[in-house]
C-alpha positions as CSV (number, residue, x, y, z in Angstrom):
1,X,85.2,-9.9,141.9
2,X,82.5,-12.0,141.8
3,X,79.2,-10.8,140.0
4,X,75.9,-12.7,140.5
5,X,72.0,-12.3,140.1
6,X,69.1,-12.8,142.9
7,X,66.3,-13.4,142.4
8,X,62.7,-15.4,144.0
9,X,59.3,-16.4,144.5
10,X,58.7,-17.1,140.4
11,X,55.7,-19.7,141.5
12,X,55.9,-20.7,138.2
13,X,52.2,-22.3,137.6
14,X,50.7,-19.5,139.0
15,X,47.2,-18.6,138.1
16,X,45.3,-15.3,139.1
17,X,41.3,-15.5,139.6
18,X,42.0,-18.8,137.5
19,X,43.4,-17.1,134.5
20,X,47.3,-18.5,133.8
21,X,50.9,-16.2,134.0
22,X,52.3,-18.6,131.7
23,X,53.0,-16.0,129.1
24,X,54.4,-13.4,131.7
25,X,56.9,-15.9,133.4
26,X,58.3,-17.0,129.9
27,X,58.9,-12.7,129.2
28,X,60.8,-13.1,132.3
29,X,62.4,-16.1,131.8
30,X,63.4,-14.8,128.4
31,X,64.3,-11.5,129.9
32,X,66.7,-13.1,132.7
33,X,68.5,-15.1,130.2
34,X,69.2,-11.7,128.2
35,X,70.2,-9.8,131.4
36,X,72.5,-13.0,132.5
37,X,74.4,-12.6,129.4
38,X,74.4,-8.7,129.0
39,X,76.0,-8.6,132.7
40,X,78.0,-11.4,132.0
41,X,77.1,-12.9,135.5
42,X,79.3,-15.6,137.1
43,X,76.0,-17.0,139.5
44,X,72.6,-16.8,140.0
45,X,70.8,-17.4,143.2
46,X,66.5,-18.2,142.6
47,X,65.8,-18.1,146.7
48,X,62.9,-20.4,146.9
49,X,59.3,-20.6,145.8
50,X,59.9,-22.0,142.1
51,X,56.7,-23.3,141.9
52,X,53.4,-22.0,142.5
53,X,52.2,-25.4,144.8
54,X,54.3,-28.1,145.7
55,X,52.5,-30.5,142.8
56,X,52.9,-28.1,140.0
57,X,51.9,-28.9,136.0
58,X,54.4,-30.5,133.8
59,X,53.9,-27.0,132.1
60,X,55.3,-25.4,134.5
61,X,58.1,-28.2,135.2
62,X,59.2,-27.9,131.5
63,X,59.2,-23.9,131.9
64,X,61.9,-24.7,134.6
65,X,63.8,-27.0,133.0
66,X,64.2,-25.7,129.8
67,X,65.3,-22.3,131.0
68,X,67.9,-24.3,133.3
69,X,69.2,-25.6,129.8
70,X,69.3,-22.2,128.7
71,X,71.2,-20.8,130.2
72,X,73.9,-23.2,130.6
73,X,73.9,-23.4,126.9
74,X,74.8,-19.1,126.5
75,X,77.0,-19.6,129.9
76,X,78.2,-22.8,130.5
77,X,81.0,-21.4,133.5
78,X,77.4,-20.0,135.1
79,X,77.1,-21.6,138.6
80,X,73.4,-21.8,139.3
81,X,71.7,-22.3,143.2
82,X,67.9,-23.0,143.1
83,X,66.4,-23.6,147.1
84,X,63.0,-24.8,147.8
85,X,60.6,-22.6,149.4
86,X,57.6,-22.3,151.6
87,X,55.3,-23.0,148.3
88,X,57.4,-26.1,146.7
89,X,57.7,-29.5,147.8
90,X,61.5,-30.4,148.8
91,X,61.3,-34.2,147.8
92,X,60.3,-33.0,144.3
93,X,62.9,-30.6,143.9
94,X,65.6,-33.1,145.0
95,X,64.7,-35.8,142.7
96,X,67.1,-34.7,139.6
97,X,69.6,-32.9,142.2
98,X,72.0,-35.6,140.9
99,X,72.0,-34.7,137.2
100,X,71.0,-31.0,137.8
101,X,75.0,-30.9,140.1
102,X,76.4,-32.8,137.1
103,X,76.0,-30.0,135.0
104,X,76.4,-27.2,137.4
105,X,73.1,-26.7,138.5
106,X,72.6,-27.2,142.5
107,X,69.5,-27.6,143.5
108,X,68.7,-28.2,147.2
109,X,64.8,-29.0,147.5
110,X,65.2,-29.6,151.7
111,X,67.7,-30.8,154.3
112,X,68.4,-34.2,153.6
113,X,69.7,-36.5,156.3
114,X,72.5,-39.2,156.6
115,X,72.0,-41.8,159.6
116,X,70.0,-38.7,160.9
117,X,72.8,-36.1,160.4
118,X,72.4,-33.4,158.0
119,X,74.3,-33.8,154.6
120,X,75.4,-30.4,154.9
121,X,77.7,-31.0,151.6
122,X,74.8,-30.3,149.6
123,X,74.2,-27.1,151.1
124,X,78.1,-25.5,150.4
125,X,78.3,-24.9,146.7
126,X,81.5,-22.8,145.4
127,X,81.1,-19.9,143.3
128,X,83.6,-18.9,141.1
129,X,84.3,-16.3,138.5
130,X,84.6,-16.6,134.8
131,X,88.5,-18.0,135.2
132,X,87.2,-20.6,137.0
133,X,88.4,-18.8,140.5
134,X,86.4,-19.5,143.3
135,X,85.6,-16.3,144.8
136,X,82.8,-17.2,147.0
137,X,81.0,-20.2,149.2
138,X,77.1,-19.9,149.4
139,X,75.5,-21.7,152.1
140,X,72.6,-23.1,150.1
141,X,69.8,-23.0,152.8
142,X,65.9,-23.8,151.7
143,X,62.9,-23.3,153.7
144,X,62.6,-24.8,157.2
145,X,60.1,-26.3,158.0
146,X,59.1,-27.6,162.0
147,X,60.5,-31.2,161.5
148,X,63.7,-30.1,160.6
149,X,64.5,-27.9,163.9
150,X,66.3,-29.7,166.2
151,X,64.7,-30.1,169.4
152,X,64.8,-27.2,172.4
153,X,63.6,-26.5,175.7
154,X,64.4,-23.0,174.8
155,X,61.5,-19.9,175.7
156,X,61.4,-19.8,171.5
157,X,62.2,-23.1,170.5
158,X,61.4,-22.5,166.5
159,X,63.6,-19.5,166.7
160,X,66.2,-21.0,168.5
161,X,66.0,-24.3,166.5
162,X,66.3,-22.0,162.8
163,X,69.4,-20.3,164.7
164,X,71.4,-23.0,165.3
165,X,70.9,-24.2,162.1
166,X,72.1,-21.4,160.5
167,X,74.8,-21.8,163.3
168,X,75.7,-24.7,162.1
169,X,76.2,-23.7,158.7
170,X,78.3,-20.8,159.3
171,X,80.9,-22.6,160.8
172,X,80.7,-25.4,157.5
173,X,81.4,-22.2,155.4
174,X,84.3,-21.0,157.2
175,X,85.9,-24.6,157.3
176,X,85.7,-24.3,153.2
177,X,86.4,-20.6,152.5
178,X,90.2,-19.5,152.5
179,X,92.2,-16.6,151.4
180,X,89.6,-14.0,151.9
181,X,86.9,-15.7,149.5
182,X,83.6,-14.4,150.8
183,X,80.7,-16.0,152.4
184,X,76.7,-15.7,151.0
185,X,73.8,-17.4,153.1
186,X,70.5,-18.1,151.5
187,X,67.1,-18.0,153.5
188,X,63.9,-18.5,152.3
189,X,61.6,-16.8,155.5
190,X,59.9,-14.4,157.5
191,X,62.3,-11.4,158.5
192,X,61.0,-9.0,161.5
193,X,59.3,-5.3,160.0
194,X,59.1,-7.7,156.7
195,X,56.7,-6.1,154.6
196,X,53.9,-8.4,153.6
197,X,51.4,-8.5,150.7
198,X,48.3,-9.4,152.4
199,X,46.8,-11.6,149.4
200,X,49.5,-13.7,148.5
201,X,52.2,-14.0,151.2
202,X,51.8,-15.1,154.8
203,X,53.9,-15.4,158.0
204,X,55.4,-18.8,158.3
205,X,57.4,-21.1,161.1
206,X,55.6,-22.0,163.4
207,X,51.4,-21.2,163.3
208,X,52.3,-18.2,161.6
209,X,53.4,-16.3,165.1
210,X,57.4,-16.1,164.3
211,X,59.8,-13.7,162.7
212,X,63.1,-14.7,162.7
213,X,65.4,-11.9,163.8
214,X,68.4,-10.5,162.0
215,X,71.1,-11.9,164.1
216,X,70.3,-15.2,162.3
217,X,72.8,-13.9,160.0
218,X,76.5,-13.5,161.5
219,X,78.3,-10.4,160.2
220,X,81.0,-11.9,158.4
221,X,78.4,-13.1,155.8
222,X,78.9,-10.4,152.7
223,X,75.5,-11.2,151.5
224,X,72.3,-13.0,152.0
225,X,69.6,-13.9,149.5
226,X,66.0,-14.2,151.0
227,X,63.3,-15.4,148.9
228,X,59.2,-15.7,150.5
229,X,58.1,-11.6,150.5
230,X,57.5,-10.2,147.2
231,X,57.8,-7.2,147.5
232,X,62.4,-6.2,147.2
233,X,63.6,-4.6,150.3
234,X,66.4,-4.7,152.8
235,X,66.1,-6.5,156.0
236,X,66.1,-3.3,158.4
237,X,69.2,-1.5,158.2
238,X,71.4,-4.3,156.6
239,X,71.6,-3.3,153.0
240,X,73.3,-6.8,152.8
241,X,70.5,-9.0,153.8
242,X,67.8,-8.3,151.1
243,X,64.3,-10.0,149.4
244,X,64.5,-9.2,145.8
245,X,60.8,-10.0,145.7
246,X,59.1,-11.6,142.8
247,X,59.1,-10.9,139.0
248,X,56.0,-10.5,138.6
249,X,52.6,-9.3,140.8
250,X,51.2,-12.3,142.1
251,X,48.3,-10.4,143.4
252,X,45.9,-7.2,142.3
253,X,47.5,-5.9,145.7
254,X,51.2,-6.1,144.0
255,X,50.3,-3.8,141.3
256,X,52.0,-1.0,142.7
257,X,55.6,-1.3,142.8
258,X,58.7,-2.4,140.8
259,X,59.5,-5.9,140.1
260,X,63.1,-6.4,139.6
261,X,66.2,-8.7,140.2
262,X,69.6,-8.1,142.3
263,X,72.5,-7.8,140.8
264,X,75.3,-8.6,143.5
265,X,78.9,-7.4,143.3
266,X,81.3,-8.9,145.3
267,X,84.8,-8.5,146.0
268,X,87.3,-9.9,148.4
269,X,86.0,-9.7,152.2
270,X,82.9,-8.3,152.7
271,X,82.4,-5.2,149.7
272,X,79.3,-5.4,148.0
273,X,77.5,-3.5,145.1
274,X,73.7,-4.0,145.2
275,X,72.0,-2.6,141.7
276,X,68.2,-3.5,141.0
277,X,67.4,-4.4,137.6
278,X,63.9,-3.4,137.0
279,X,61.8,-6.2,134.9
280,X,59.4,-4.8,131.9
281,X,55.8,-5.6,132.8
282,X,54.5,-7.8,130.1
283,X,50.8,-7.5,131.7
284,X,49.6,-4.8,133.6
285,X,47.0,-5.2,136.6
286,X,44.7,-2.2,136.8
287,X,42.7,-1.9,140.1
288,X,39.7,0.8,139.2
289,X,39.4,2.7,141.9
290,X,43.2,3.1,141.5
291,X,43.4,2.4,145.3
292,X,41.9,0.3,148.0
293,X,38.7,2.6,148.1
294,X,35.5,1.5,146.0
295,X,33.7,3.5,144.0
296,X,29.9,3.6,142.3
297,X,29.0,1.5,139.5
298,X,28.8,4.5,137.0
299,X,31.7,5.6,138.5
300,X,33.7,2.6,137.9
301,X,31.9,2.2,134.2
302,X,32.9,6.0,133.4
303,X,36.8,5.4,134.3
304,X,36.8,1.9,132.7
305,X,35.7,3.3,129.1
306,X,38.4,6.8,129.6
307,X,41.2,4.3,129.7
308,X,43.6,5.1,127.5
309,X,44.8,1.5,126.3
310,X,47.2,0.5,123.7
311,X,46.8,-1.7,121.0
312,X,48.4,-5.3,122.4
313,X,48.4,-8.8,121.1
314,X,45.5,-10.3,123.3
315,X,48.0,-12.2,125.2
316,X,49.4,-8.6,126.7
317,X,45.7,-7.6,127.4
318,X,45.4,-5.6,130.8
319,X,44.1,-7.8,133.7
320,X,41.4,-5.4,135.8
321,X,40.0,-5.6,138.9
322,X,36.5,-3.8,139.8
323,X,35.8,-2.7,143.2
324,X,32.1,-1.1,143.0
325,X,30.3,0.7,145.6
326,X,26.2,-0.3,146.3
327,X,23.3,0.2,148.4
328,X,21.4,-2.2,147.4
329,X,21.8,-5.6,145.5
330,X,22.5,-5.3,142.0
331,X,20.9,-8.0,139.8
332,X,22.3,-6.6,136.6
333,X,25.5,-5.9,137.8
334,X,27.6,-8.1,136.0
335,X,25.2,-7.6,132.6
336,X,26.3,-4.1,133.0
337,X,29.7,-4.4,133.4
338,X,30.0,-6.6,130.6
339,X,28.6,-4.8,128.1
340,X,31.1,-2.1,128.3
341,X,34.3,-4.8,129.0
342,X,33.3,-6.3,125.5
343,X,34.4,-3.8,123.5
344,X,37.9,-2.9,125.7
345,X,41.4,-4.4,125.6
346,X,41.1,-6.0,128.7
347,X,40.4,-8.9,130.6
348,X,37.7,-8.8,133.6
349,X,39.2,-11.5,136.7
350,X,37.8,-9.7,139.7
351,X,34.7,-7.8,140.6
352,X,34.9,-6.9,144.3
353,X,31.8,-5.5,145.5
354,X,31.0,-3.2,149.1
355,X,27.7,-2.1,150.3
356,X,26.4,1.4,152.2
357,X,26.0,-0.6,155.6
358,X,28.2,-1.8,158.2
359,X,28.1,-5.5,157.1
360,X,28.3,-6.7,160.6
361,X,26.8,-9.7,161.8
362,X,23.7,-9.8,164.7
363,X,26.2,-11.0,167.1
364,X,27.9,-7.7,167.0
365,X,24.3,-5.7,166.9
366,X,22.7,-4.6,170.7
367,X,19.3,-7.0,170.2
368,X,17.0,-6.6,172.9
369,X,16.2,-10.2,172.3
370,X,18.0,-13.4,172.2
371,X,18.7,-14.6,168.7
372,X,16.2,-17.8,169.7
373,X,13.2,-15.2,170.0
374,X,13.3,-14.1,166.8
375,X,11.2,-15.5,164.3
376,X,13.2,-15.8,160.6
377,X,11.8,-12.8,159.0
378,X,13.1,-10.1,161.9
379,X,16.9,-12.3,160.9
380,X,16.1,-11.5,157.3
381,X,14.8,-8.3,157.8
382,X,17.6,-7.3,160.2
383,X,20.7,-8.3,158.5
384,X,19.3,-6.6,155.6
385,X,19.0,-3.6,156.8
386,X,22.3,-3.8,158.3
387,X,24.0,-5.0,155.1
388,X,22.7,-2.3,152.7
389,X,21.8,0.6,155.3
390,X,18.2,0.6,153.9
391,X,15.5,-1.9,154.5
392,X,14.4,-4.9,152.6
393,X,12.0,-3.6,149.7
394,X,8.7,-5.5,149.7
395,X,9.3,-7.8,146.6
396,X,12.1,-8.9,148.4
397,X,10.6,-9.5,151.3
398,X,7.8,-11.2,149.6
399,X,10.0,-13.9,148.1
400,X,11.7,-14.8,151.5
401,X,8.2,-15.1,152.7
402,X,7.7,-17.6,149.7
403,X,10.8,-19.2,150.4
404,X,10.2,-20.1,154.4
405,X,7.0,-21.1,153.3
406,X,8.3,-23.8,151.2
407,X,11.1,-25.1,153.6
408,X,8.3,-25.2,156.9
């Protein structure tokens, strides 16, 4: 049996409305290192997006790094696969591949070529158990991006071109595995029916227009580690193809659900036992309304000061995120909102405001008369009234008048 932990999408570096998760991904990091032992885990699989952007700080390099050391130190029989994503640049990841493989850490940043054939000997690491058994061949595959798809005159050339990569790959497994080892595939992409968080995820391959279906993934592969959507679900069906999402919300919108890594039992052949391992939320992200809906500003104030908050170090201080209802521009706004955040445990990054009217532009009103014909007030005037359901008050007015005056 052969035990091991997946996990993704860390994006170490990460900052939310410019405020740094620095603290949260070291609880993680710290947490995974305590869950690796506990468990007594023979691998762990980190399935792409490492780092937040593909030049991250040396911060966030050194956060890497020193847990890679880590862990080796508690569990130096630990065989560890790290595969660039979508979000990390491969030449970067590569660069201390060398030294990482000398001490049993494989990292494989991007396909690398040898007199334009793919090495694929970097991309078939051996896992083996605590006695040193190997038990299992993972077919370390990163992110692909267009320029390393072979070419096709295929309907679907992307898809086609992932496939028979992937292909190709299968068949370098089964030339290493032997008496009934198992196989494990990484892939850091875009399933079909993957469910995506809107703010911080987004379709890739290919403009954005592919999924790649699940027959990538041939059925005598016992498991297969995605990385790129944060949120941990299966792949249809296939409780064997899975995302184990990210460890921490990366986005107001992730809020909602667990966070937790995979541990991955597997025996001879194909048998696998799949438990989640839910990780503690260091920080929480409160959305007030709790929902997508928005809500008036003394609504919003009233539920902001009937939180119920406990007493944290500062560092553990809820992140909030306001989404206030108006009809009419709010100069004080902010002031307002403010004055009650300064006495609360928490830490103000968003305000999201919505207004009474439509918000559409003229384009999408029935005008009578071309845009041309109308002189600058009627625009003013107009999208005002369109934007806030009400029209323009007079002072307002007034100042726009000022305004045009002064530019003609």
């Amino acid at each position: 049996m052969l035990r091991l932990i997946h996990t993704a999408d860390w994006h170490l570096g990460h900052t939310l409305h410019g405020v740094s998760r620095h603290t949260e991904h070291q609880q993680f990091l710290n947490w995974l290192l305590a869950e690796l032992l506990d468990k007594q885990a023979d691998a762990l699989i980190v399935a792409g997006d490492i780092f937040d952007s593909a030049n991250p700080s040396a911060q966030a390099q050194a956060q890497l790094y020193e847990f890679l050391v880590s862990a080796k130190k508690q569990q130096a029989a630990l065989d560890i696969i790290l595969v660039g994503g979508n979000h990390d640049s491969a030449t970067r990841l590569d660069a201390p591949s060398s030294i990482l493989n000398a001490l049993g850490v494989y990292m494989v940043g991007g396909l690398r070529r040898d007199n334009q054939a793919i090495d694929w000997r970097r991309l078939i690491v051996p896992l083996t158990n605590a006695q040193g058994e190997i038990k299992a061949w993972c077919g370390a595959m990163p992110f692909l991006r267009n320029a390393d798809l072979p070419n096709s005159e295929d309907d679907d050339p992307l898809v086609t071109g992932v496939k028979s990569l992937y292909d190709e790959l299968f068949t370098q497994l089964q030339n290493h595995a032997q008496h009934g080892e198992s196989l494990i595939m990484t892939g850091h992409c875009y399933m079909v029916n993957g469910n995506v968080s809107e703010l911080s995820e987004r379709k890739i391959l290919g403009g954005n227009q592919h999924a790649l279906p699940v027959e990538l993934f041939p059925k005598a592969i016992a498991y297969v580690a995605l990385g790129h959507l944060h949120l941990a679900q299966t792949v249809g069906a296939n409780e064997h193809i899975r995302y184990s999402g990210s460890p921490i919300p990366l986005s107001f919108d992730e809020s909602h659900y667990v966070h937790s890594v995979l541990q991955v039992e597997v025996t001879a052949g194909q048998d696998v036992v799949i438990t989640k391992l839910k990780i503690p939320r260091v920080v929480e992200l409160l959305r007030i309304p709790n929902s997508k809906e928005f809500a008036t500003l003394s609504n919003v104030l009233a539920q902001l000061e009937s939180l119920d908050l406990a007493d944290l170090p500062e560092a553990q201080h809820p992140f909030v995120e306001l989404r206030i209802k108006l009809d009419k521009p709010e100069p004080s706004l902010r002031q307002q909102i403010e004055e009650v955040i300064s006495v609360l445990p928490v830490r103000l990054l968003k305000i999201t405001t919505a207004y009474t009217g439509n918000d559409n532009s003229l384009a999408d009103l029935q005008i009578e008369q071309r845009l041309e014909e109308l002189q600058p007030l009627d625009v003013f005037q107009r999208c005002y009234q369109t934007k806030y359901d009400t029209p323009a008050p007079d002072d307002l007015t007034a100042l726009f008048n000022e305004l045009l005056e002064g530019i003609e």
